[in-house]
N, C-alpha and C positions, 0 to 999 in steps of 0.2 A: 783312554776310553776302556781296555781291556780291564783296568785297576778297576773300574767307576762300577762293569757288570760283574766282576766275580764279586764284590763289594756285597753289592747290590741282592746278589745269589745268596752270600751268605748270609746278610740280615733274612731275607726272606726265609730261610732255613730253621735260623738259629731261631727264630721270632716265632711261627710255627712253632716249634721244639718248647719254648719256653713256655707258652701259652698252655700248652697242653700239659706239660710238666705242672707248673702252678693250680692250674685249674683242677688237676684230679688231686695234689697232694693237698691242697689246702680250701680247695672246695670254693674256690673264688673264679668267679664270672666278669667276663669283661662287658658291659652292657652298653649300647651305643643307641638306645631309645631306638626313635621310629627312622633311623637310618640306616638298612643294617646292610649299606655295603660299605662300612666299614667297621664293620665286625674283623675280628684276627684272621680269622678263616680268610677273605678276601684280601684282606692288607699281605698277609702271607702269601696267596695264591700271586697276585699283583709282582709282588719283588722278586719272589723267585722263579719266575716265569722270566719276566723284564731282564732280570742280571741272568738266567739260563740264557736266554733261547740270545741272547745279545753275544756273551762272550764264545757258544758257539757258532753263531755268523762270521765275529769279526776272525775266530781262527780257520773257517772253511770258503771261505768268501773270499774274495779280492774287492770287495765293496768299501765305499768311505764308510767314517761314524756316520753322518746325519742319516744317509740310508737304513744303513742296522740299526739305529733307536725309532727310527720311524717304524719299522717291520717287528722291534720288537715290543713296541707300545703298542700299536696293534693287534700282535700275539695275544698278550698280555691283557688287555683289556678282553678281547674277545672270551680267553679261558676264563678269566676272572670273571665276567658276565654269564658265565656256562655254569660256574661254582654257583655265582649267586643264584641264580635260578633256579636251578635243578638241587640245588642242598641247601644252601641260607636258609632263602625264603620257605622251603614245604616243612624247615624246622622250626621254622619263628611260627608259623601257620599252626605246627599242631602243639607245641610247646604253649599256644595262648587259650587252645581249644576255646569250643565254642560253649562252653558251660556258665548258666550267670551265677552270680554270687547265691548265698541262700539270705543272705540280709535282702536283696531283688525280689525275691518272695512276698516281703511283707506286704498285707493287704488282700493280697490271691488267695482264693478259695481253694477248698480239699476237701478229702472224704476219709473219714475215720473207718478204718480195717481193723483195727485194734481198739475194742471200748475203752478209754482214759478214765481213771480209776481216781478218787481222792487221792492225791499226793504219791499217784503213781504214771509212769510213764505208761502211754499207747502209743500206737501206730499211723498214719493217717501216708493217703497219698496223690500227691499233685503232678500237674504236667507242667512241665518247664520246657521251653522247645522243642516243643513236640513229640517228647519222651516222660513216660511215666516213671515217675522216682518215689521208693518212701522214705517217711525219716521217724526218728521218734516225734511226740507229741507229748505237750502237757494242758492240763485248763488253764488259764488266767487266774478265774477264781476258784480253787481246789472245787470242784464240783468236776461231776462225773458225765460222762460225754458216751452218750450210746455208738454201738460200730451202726454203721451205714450214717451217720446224722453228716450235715456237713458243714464245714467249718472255717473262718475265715483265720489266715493265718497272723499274727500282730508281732512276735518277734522272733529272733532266733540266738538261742545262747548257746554257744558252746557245744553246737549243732544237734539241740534239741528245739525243734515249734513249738512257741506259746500260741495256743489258738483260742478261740470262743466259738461257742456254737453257734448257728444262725438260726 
């Protein structure tokens, strides 16, 4: 059983280590969809917790194994439950932020700040969640677009609005 937690300790270690390692040199992400306890973070926190807090029981204890894997799956899951909460999740949360696309746009009205010029770019600016954002603008059809007029949005290239006026 002592073999099985120091084992255990150093996959969690090494695995941690490596994750982090790969992920900053080569810019690679381990992505586990909409599950994310088992992201590396927790898979790591989980092992090395489990094979820690196990092989030092069985060296401080006089307790049997089934005891010490019971106390330290408990451990174990508890901190790992602690990680996921308090770290996973509040960085999956703002890593998705709440911003919607600007293709989500299309259709939604705005107000030109900047007059749109024959075959030149303006300004216009809409509310998306409750926040006011501008972006550039162009007409549809090269036709000029007075500032205050306002405008319904139809597409968005390469984060510029194609709009029309209403």
């Amino acid at each position: 059983m002592e073999t099985l937690m120091i084992v255990l300790f150093g996959i969690g270690v090494a695995y941690a280590i490596i994750t982090a390692i790969v992920g900053d040199l080569f810019g690679l992400e381990i992505h586990t969809g909409e599950i994310p306890f088992l992201s590396p973070t927790i898979i790591a926190t989980f092992l090395t917790v489990f094979g820690g807090i196990g092989y030092m029981l069985l060296h401080n204890t006089e307790w049997s194994a089934f005891p010490i894997a019971g106390l330290s799956l408990l451990i174990a899951l508890g901190v790992s439950s602690a990680v996921l909460f308090l770290v996973v999740l509040p960085l999956y949360a703002a890593q998705k932020g709440t911003a919607l696309s600007s293709k989500a746009m299309i259709g939604l009205e705005a107000k030109v700040v900047t007059s749109i010029e024959v075959s030149r770019l303006g300004e216009i600016v809409y509310e998306q969640g409750g926040t006011r954002h501008s972006a550039p603008a162009k007409a549809a059809e090269n036709a000029s677009i007075p500032q205050g007029s306002q405008v319904r949005i139809l597409d968005e290239m390469a984060g510029t609005f194609v709009v029309e006026k209403l």
